[in-house]
N, CA, C and O atoms as CSV, one atom per row, in Angstrom:
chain,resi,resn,atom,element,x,y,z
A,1,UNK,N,N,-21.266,-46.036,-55.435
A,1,UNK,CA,C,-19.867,-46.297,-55.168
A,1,UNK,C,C,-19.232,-45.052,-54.541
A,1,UNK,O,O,-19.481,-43.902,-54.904
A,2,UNK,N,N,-18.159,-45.493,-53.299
A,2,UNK,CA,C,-18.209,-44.034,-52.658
A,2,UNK,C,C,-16.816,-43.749,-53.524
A,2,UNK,O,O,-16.073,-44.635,-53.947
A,3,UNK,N,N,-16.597,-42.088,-53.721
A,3,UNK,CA,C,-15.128,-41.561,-54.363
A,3,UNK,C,C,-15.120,-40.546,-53.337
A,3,UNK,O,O,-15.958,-39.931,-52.678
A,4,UNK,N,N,-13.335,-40.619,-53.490
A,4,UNK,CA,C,-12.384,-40.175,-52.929
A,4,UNK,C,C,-11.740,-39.062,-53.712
A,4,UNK,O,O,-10.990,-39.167,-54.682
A,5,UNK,N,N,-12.129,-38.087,-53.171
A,5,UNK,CA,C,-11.195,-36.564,-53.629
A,5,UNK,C,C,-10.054,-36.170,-53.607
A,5,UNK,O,O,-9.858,-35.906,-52.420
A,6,UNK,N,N,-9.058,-35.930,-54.222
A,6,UNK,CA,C,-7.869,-35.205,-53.402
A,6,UNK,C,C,-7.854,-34.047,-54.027
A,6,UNK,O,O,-8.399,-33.948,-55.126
A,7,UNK,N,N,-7.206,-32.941,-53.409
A,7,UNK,CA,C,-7.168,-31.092,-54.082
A,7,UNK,C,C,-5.758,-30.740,-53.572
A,7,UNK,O,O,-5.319,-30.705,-52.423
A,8,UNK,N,N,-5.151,-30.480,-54.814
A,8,UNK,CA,C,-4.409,-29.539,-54.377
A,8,UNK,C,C,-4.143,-28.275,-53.152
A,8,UNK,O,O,-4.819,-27.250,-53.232
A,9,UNK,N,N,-3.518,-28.373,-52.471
A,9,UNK,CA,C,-3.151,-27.010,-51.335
A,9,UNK,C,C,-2.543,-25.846,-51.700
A,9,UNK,O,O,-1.979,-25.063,-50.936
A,10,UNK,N,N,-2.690,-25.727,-53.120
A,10,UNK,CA,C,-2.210,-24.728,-54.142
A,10,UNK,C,C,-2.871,-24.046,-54.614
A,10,UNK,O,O,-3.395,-22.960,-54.369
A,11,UNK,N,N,-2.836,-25.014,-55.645
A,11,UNK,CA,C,-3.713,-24.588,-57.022
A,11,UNK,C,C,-5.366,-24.974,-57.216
A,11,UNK,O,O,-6.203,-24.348,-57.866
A,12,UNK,N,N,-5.535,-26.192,-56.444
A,12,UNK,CA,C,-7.148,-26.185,-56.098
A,12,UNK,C,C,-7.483,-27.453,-57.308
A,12,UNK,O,O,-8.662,-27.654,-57.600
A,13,UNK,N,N,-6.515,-28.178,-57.896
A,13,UNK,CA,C,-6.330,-28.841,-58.862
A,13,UNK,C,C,-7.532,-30.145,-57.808
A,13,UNK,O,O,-7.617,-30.062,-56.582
A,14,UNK,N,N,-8.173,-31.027,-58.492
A,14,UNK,CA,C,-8.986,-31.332,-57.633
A,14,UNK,C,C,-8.731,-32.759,-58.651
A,14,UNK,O,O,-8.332,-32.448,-59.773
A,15,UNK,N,N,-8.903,-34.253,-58.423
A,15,UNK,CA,C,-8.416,-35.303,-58.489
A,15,UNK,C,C,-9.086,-36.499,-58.139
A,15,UNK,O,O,-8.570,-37.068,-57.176
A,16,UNK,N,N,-10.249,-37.150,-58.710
A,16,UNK,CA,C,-10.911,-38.097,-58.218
A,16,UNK,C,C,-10.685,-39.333,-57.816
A,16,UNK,O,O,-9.823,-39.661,-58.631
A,17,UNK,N,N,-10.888,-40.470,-56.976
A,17,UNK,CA,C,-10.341,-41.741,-56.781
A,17,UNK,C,C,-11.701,-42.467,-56.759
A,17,UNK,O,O,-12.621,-42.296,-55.959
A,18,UNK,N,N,-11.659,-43.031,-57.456
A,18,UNK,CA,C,-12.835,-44.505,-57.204
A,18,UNK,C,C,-12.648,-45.063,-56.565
A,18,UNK,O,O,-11.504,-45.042,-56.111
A,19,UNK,N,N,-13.530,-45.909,-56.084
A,19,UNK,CA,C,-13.397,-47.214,-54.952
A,19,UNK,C,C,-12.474,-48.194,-55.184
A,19,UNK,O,O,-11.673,-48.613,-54.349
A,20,UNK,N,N,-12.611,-48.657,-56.612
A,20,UNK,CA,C,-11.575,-49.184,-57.212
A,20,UNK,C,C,-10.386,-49.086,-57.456
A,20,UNK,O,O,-9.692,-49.900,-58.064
A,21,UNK,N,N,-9.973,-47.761,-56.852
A,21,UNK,CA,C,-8.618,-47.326,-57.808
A,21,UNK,C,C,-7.565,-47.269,-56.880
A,21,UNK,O,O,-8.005,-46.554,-55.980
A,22,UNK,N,N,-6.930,-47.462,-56.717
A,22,UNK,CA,C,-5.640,-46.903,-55.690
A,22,UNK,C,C,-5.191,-45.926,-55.818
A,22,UNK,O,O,-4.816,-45.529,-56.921
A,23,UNK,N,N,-5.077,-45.155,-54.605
A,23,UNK,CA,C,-4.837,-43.542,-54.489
A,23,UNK,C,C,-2.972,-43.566,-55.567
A,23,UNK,O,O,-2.498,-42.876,-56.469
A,24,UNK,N,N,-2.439,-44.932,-54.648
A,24,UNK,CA,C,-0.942,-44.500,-55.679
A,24,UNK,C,C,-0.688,-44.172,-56.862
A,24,UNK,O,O,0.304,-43.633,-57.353
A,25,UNK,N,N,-2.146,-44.715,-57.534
A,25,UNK,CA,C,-1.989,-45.100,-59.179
A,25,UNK,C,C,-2.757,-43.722,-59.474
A,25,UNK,O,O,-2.161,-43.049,-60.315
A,26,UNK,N,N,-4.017,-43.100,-58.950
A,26,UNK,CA,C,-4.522,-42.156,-59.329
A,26,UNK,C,C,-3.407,-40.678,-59.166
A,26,UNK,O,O,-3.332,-39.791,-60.016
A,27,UNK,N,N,-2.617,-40.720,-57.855
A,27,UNK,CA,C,-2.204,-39.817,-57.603
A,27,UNK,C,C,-0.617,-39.614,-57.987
A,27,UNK,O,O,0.147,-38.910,-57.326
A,28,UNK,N,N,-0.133,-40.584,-59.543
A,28,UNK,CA,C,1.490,-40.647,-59.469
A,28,UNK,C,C,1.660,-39.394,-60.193
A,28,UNK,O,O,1.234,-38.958,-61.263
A,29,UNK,N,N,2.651,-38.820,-58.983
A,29,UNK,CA,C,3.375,-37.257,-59.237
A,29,UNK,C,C,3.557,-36.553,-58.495
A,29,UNK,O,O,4.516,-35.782,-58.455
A,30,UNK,N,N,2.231,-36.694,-57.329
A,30,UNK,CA,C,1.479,-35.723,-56.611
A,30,UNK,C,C,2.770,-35.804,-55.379
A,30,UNK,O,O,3.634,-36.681,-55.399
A,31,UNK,N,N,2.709,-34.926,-54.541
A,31,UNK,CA,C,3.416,-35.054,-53.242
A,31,UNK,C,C,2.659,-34.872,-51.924
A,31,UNK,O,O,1.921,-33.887,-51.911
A,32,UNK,N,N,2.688,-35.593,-50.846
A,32,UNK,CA,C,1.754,-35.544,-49.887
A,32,UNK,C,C,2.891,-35.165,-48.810
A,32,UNK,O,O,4.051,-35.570,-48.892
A,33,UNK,N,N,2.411,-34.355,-47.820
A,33,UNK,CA,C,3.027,-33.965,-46.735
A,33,UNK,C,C,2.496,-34.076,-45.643
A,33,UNK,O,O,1.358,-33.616,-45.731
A,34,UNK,N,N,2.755,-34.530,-44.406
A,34,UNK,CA,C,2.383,-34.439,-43.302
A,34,UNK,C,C,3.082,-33.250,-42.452
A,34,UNK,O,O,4.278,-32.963,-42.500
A,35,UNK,N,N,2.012,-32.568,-41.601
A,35,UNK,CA,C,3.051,-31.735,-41.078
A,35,UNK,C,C,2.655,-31.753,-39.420
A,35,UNK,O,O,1.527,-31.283,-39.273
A,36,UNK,N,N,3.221,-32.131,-38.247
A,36,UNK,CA,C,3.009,-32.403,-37.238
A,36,UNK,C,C,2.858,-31.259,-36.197
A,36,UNK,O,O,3.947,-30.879,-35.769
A,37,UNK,N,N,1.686,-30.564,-35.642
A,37,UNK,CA,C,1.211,-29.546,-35.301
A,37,UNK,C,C,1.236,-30.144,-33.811
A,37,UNK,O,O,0.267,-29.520,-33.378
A,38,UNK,N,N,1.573,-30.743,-32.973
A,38,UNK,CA,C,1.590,-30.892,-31.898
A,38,UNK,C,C,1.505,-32.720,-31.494
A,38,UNK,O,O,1.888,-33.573,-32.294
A,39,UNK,N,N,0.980,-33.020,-30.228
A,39,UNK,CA,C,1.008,-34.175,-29.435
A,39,UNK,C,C,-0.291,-35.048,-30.694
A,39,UNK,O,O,-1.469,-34.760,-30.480
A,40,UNK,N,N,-0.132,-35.581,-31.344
A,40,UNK,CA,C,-1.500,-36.379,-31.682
A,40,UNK,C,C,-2.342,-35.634,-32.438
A,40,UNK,O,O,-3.572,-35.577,-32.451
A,41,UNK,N,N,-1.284,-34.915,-33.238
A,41,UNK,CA,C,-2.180,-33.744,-34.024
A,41,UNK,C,C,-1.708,-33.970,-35.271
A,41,UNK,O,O,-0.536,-34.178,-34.958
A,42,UNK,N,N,-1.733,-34.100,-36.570
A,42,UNK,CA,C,-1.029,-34.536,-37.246
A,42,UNK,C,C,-2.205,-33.715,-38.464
A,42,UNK,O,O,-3.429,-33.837,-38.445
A,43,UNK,N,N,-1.296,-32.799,-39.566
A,43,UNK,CA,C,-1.923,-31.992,-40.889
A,43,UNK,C,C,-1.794,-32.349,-42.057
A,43,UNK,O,O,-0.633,-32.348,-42.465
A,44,UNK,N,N,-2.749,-32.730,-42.912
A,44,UNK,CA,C,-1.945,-33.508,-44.150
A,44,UNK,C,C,-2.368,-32.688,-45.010
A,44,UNK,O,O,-3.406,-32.031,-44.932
A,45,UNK,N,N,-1.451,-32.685,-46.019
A,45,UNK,CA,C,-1.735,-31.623,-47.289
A,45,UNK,C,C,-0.836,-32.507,-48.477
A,45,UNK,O,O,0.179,-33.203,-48.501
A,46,UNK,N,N,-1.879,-32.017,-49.439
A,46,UNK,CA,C,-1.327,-32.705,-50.903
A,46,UNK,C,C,-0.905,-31.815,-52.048
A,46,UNK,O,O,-1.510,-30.746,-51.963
A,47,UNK,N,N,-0.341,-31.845,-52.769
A,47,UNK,CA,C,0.316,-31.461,-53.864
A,47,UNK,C,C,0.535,-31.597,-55.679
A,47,UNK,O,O,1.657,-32.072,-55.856
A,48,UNK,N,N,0.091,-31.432,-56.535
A,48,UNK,CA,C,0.145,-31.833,-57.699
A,48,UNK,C,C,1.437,-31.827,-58.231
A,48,UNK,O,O,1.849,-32.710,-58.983
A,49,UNK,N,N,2.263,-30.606,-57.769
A,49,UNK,CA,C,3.459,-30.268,-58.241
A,49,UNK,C,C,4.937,-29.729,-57.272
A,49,UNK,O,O,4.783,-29.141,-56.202
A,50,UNK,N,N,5.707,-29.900,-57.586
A,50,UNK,CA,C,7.101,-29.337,-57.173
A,50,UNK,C,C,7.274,-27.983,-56.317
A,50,UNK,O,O,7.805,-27.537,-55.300
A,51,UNK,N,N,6.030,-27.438,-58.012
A,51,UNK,CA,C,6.045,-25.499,-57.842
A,51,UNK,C,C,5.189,-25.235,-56.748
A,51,UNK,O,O,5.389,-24.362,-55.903
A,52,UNK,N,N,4.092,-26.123,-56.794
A,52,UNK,CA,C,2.711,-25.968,-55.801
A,52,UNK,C,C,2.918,-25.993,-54.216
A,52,UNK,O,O,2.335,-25.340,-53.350
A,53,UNK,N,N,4.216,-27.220,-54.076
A,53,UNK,CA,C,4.298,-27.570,-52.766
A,53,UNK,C,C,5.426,-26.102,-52.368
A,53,UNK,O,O,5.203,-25.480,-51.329
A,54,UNK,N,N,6.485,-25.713,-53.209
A,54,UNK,CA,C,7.425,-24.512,-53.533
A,54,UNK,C,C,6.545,-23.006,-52.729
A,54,UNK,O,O,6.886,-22.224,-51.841
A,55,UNK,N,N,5.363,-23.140,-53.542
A,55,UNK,CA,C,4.259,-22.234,-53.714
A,55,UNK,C,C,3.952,-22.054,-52.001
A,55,UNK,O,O,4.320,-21.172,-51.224
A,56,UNK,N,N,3.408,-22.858,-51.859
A,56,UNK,CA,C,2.716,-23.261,-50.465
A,56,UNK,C,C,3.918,-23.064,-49.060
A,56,UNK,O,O,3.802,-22.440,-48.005
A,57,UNK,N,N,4.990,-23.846,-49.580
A,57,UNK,CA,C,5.986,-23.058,-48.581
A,57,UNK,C,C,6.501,-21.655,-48.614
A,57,UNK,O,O,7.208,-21.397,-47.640
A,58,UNK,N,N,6.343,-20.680,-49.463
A,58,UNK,CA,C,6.585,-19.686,-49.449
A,58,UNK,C,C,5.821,-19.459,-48.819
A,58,UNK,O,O,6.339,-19.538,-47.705
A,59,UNK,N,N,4.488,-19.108,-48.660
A,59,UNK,CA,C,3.535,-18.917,-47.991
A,59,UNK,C,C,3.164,-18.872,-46.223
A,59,UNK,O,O,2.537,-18.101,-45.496
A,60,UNK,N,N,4.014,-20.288,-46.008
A,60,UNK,CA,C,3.796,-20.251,-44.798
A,60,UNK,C,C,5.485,-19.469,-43.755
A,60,UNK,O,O,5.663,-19.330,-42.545
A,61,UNK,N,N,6.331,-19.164,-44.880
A,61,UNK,CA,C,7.400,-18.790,-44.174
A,61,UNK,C,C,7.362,-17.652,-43.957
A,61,UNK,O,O,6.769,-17.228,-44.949
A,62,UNK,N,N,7.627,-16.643,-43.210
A,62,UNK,CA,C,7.961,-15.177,-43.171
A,62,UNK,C,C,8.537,-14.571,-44.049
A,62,UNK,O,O,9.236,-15.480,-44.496
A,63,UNK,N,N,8.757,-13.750,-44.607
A,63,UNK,CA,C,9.228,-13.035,-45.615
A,63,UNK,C,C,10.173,-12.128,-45.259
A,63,UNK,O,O,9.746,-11.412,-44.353
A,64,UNK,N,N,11.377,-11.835,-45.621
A,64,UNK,CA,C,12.089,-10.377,-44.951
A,64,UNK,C,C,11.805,-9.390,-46.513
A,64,UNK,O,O,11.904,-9.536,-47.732
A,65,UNK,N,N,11.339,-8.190,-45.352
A,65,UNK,CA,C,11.025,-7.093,-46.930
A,65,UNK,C,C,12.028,-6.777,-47.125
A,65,UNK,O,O,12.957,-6.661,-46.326
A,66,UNK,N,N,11.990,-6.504,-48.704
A,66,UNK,CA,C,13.107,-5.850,-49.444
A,66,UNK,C,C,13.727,-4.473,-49.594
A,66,UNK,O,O,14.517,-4.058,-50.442
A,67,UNK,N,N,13.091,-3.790,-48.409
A,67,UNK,CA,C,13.416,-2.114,-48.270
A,67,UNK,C,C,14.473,-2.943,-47.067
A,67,UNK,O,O,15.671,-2.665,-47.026
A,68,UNK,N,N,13.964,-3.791,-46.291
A,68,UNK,CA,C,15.178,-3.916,-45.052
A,68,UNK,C,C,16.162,-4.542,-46.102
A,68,UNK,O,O,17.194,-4.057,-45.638
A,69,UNK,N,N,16.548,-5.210,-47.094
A,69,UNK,CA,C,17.420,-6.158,-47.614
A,69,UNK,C,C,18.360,-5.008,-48.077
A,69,UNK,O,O,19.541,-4.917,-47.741
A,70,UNK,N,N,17.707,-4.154,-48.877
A,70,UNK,CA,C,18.100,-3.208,-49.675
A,70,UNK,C,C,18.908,-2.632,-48.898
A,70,UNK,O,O,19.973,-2.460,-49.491
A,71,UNK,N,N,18.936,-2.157,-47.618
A,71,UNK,CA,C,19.394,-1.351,-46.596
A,71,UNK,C,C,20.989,-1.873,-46.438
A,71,UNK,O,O,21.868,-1.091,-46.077
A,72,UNK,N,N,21.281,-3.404,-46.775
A,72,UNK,CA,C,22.305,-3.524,-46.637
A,72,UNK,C,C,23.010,-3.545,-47.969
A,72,UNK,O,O,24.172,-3.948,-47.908
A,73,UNK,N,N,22.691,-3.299,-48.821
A,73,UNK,CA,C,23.291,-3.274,-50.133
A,73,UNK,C,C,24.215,-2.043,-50.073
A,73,UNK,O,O,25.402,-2.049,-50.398
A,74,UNK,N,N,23.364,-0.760,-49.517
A,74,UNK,CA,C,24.070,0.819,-49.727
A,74,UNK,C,C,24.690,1.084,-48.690
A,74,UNK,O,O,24.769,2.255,-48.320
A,75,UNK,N,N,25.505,-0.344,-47.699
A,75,UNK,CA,C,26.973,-0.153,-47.301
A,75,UNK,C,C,28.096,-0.822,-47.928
A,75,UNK,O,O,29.293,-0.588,-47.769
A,76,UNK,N,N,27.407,-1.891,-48.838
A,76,UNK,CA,C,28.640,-1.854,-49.493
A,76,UNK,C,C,29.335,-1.272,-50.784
A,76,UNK,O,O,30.269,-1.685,-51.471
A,77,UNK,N,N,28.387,0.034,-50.866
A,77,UNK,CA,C,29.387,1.176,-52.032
A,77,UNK,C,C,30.320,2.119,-52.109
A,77,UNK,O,O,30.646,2.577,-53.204
């Protein structure tokens, strides 16, 4: 019988589906994202949690460092 995997893009949380099973019913909680990388290109990533998908977007955003943040704090004293 063939099974169906899903893993977290996080945490690595890993999630089996039987042939039998419906991904909706195996996977209620989870969050799935598509993210569209161009013409006919299309990225899918899954999620166990809130924090995970939270997690994962931090990740892909840029960060501003906190020595530049800081920089504006010590004009307004």
């Amino acid at each position: 019988m063939p099974r169906e995997y899903f893993i977290c893009h996080s945490c690595g949380e890993r999630v089996e589906c039987a042939a039998k099973e419906r991904p909706c019913e195996v996977l209620n909680g989870w969050l799935m994202m598509s993210l569209w990388k161009g013409p006919e290109t299309v990225e899918h990533y899954n999620f166990c949690s809130l924090s995970c998908l939270k997690t994962w977007v931090d990740t892909q955003a840029p960060q501003v460092p906190d020595a530049f943040l800081r920089a504006f704090e010590k004009g307004r004293e």
